[in-house]
C-alpha positions in Angstrom: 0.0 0.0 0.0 2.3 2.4 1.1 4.8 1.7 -2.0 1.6 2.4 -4.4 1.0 5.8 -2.4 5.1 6.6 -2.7 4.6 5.8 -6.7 1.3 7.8 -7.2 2.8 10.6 -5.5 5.6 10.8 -7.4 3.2 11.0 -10.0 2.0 14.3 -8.9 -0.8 12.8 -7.1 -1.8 15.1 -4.0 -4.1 13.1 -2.4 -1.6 10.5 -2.7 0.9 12.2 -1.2 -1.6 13.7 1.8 -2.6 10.1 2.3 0.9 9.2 2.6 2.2 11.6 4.9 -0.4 11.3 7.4 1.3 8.4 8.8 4.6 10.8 8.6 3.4 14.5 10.4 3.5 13.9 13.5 7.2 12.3 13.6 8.5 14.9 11.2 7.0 17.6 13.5 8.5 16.0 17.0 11.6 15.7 14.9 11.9 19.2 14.4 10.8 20.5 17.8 13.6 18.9 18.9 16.5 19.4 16.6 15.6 22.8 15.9 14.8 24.2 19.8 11.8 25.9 19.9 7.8 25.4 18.4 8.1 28.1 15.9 11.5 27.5 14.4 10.4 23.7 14.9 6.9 24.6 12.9 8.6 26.2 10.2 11.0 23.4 9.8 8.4 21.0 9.3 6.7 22.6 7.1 10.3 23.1 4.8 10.5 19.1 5.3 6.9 18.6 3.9 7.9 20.7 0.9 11.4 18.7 0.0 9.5 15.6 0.8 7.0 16.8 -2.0 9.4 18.4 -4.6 11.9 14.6 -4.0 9.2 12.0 -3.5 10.5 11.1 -7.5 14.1 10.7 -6.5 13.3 8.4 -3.9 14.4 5.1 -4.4 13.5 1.6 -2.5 17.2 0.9 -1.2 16.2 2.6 2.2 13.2 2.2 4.2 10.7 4.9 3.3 10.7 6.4 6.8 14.4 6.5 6.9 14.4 8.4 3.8 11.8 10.7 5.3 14.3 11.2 8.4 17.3 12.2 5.9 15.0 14.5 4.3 13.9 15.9 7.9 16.9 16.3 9.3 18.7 17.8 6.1 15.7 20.5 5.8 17.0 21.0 10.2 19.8 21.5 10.1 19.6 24.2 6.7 16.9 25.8 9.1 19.8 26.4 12.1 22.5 27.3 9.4 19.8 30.5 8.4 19.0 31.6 12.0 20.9 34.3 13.3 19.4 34.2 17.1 21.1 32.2 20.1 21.9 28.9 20.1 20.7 27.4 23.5 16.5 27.8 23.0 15.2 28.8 26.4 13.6 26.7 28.6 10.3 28.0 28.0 10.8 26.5 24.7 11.7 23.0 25.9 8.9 22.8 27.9 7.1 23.0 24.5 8.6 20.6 22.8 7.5 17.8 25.7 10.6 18.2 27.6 8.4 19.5 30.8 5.5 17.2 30.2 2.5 17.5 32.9 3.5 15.7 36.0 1.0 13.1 38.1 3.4 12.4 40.7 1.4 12.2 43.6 3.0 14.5 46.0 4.7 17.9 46.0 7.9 17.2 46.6 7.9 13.8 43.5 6.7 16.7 41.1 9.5 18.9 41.8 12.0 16.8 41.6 10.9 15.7 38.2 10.9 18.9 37.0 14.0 19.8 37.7 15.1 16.6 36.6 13.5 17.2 33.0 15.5 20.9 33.1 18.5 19.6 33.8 18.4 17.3 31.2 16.5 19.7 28.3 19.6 21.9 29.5 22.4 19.5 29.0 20.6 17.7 25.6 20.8 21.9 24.4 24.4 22.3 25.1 25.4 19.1 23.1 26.7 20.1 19.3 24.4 20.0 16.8 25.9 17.1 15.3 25.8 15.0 18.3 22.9 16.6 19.4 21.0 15.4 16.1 22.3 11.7 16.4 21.1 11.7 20.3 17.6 12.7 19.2 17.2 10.2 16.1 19.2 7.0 18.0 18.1 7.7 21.9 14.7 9.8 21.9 12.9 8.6 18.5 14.9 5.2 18.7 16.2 5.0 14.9 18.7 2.0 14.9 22.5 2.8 14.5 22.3 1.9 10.5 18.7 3.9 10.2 20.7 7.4 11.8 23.4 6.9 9.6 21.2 7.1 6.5 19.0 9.5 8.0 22.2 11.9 8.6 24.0 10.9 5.6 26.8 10.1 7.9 28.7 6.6 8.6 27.4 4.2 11.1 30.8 4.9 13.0 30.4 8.4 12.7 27.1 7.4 14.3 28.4 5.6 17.1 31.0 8.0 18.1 28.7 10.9 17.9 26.3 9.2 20.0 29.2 8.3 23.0 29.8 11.7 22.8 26.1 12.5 23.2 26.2 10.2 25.9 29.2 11.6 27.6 28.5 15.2 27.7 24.8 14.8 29.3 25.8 12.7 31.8 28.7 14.9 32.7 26.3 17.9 32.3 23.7 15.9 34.5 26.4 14.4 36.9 25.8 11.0 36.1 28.0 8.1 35.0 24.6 5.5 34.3 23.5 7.6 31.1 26.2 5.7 28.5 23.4 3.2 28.8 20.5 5.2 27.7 18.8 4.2 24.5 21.2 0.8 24.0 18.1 -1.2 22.1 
């Protein structure tokens, strides 16, 4: 099904492609709330990756998985977004809390929800001081849990370049957050 909608698509087929996509939105859009910092720039982002996804749907070939593809195409129309923008580089944390980073908290008592609060700042703070390049490898492999080979495509990058970009991930958060445990965060 989903190769037919790819093919009628690339056909020029709108309803094809809007059929197609629909599966897609949602995961492009948490994509880029995350690589690019804040809703807006995130928004915008998005809707630059539906637009390449549309113009490229032709070039795409059945090598990769579909999704992957979709990724590469994501994170390409990302990280041409944060090249552009001329504001600071650290979003705020009013921002984070956007993106899900400061999701609403049911702990039952007072002192639970605080704790997990800070905990989530802590950690939207250290994920926004990791390198862009590291940062984006983090998000794919740890957070939207791409496999090692799916990030590399996704990235255009080696699986090694993957791998090591990833322990670096690893390294700075859980120096930022004071914690040795995190190297073990995402491993699937």
């Amino acid at each position: 099904m989903e190769s037919e909608l790819i093919r009628a698509a690339a056909r020029g087929d709108e309803r094809a492609f809007e059929t197609l996509m629909s599966a897609y939105e949602r995961k492009i859009y948490c994509l880029c709330l995350r690589m690019m910092g804040n809703a807006h720039d995130g928004e915008d982002a998005a809707q630059e990756a539906m637009i390449r996804i549309w113009q490229k749907i032709g070039q795409y070939r059945e090598a990769a998985s579909f999704s992957t593809w979709v990724y590469r195409v994501t994170a390409s129309a990302c990280t041409d977004a944060q090249r552009k923008r001329s504001r600071e580089a650290h979003p705020s944390l009013e921002a984070l809390r956007e993106q899900g980073f400061d999701a609403r908290d049911d702990a039952p008592t007072p002192e639970q929800a605080a704790q997990a609060h800070e905990t989530r700042e802590a950690m939207a703070r250290a994920v926004s001081d990791v390198p862009e390049g590291m940062r984006s490898v983090f998000l794919l492999r740890d957070v939207h849990g791409l496999s090692v080979e799916q990030t590399a495509k996704a990235l255009g990058i080696s699986k090694g370049t993957v791998k090591s970009r990833l322990s670096r991930a690893r390294e700075r958060i859980a120096s930022a957050l004071g914690q040795d445990r995190l190297s073990n965060v995402g491993r699937r």
